[in-house]
C-alpha atoms as one frame of an Amber mdcrd trajectory, in Angstrom:
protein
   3.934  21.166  -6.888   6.642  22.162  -4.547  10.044  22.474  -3.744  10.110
  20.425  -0.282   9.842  17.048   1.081   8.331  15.369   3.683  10.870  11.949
   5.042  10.309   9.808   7.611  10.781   6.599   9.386   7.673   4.220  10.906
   8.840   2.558  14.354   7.960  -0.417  15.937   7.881  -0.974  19.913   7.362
  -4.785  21.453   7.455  -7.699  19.590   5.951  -8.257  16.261   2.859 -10.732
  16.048   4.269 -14.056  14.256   2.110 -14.306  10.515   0.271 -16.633   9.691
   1.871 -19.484   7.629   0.165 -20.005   4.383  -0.565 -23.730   3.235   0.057
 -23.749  -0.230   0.296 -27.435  -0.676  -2.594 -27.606  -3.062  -0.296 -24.784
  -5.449   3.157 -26.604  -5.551   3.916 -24.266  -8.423   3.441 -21.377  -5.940
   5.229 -23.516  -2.731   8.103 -24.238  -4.822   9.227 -20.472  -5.000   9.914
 -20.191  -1.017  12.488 -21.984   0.322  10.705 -22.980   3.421   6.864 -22.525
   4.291   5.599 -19.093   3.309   3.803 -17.071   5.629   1.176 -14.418   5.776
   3.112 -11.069   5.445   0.664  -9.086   7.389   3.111  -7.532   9.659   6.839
  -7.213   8.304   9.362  -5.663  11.434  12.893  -5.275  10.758  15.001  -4.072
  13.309  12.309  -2.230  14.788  10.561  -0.715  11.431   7.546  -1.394  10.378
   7.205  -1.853   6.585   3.943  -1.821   4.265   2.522   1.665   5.857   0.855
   3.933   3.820   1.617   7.850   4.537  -0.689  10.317   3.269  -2.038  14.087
   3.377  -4.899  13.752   5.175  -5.580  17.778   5.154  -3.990  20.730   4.699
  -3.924  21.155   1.327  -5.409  24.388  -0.709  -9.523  24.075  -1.194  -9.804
  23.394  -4.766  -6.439  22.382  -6.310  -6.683  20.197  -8.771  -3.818  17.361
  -9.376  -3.415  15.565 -12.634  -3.298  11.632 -12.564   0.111  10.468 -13.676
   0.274   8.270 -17.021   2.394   5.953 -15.455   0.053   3.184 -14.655   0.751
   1.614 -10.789   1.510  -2.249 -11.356  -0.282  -4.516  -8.759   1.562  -8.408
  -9.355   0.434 -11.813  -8.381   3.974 -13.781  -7.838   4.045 -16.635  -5.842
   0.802 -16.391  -4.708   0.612 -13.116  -3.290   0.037  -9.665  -3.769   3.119
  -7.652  -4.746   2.772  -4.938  -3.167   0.766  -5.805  -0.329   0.199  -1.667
   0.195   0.201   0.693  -2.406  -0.878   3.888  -3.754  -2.413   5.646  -6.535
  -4.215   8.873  -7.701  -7.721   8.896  -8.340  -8.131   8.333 -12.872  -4.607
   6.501 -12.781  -4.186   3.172 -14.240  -3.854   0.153 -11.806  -2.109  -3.008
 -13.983  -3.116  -6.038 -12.734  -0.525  -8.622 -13.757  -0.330 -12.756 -13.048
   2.966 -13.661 -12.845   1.936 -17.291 -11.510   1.068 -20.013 -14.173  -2.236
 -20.550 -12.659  -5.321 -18.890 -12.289  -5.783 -15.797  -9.690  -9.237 -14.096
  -9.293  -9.095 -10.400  -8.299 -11.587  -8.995  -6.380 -11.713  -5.388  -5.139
 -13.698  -4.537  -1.804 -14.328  -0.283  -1.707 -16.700   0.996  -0.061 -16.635
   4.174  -2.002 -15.711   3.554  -5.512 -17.308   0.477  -7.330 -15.673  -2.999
  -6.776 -14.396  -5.318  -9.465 -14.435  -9.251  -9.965 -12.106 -10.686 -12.816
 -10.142 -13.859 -13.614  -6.595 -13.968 -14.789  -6.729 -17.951 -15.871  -2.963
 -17.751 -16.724   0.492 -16.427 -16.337   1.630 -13.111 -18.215  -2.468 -11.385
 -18.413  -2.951  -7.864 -17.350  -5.684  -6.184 -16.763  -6.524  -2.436 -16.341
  -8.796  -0.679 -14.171  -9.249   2.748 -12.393 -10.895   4.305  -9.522 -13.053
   7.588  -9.390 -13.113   8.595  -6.298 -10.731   8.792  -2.734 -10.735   5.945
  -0.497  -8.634   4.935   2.095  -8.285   2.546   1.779  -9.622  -0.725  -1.284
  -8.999  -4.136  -0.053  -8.231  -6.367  -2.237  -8.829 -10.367  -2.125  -8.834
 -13.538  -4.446 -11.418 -15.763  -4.503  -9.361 -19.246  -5.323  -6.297 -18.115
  -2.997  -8.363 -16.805   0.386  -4.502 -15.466   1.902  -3.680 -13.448  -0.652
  -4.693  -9.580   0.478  -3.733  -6.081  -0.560  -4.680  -2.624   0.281  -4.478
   0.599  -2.072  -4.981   4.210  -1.144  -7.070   5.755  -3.473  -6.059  10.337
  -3.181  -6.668  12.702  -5.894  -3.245  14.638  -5.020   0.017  12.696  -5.240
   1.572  13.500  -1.390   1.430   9.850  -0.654   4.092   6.865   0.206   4.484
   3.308   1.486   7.158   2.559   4.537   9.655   0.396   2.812  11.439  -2.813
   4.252  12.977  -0.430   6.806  10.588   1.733   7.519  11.322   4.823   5.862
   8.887   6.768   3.224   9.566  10.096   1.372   6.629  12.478   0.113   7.990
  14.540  -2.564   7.410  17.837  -4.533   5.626  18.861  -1.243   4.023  23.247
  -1.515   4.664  24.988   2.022   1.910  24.652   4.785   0.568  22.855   7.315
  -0.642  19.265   6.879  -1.885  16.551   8.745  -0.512  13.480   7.631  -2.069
   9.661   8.655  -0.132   6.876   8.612  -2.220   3.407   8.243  -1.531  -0.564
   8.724  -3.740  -2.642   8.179  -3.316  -4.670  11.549  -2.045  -1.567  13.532
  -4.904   1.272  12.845  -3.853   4.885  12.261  -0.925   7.500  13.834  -1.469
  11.237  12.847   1.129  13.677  12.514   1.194  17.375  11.828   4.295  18.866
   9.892   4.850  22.515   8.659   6.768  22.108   5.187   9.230  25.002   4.422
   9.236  26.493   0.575  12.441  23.780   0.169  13.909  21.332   2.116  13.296
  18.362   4.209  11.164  17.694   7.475  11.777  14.862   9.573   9.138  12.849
  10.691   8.423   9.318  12.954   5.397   7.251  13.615   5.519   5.214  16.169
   2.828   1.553  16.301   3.073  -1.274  18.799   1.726  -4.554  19.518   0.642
  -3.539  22.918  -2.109  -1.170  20.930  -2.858  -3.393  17.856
């Protein structure tokens, strides 16, 4: 690991697509936790940042290093009906926890394309289940089969130079070595942006991407 960091903020030009409202009138116990009607939160624009991007390392890194999995398992909730978080990321071995938080029942089903997909039922509130990927992919849908909204996305890397664009847009890749990378940054209604950056032995580099709804 290194010394430096890569930071960064994801811009939005235009206007943002309205989502989708969500009719959850069939799962009042999920309706009555918004205040008025939920919506789809496929694109989320706040003052002109675009949240739920996922940064990576795309290349650059040295041929053969080898990154150990954290312990820390990455927690993937069902609250309210929805995924939470809708974009996430983890290494490849790591623990995903797949918690309901709703007292209903929520059927998780992952899409890859690379590693092998899972089915599994979580009939009621408080269950967790484990699972793990072997391989990169970016990125694994996710869906449920009783809720047809409800959507997520994980990045699968084996090395840990990854982040999600928070509510306003920024992201920070930490513990970054010195070199050259080229970094992607992905949404899932917006495609790709690529960046390169040269990281320093310590310090911070500055970085934007920039999506639109002109290019969507």
């Amino acid at each position: 690991m290194g010394q430096a960091s890569v930071a960064g903020v994801v811009n939005f030009q235009g206007t943002a697509p309205a989502n989708p409202t969500i009719d959850m009138a069939k799962e009042p116990t999920c309706r009555d936790k918004y205040s008025s009607a939920p919506r789809d939160p496929q694109v989320l624009v706040t003052d002109g940042k675009l949240a739920n991007v996922f940064v990576y390392v795309k290349s650059g890194l040295p041929a053969g290093a080898k990154y150990a999995a954290p312990a820390t398992p990455v927690e993937l909730d069902q609250e309210g009906c929805l995924y939470r978080p809708r974009v996430f990321g983890v290494m490849v071995s790591q623990t995903v926890a797949i918690k309901n938080s709703d007292a209903l029942m929520h059927n998780i089903k992952a899409v890859p394309h690379e590693n092998r997909g899972f089915n599994i039922s979580q009939p009621t509130a408080g269950m967790t289940t484990t699972r793990t990927f072997n391989t990169r992919e970016i990125m694994v849908p996710f869906e449920c089969n009783v809720h047809g909204w409800m959507r997520a996305y994980a990045g699968v890397l084996d090395h840990p130079f990854f982040a999600t664009s928070a509510q306003n847009g920024t992201f920070t890749i930490p513990r970054m070595p010195a070199g050259t990378y080229e970094l992607e940054a992905w949404h899932e209604k917006f495609g790709t942006r690529s960046a390169t950056v040269t990281v320093p032995d310590t310090g911070t580099v500055r970085v934007e991407f920039r999506f639109s709804a002109s290019t969507s």
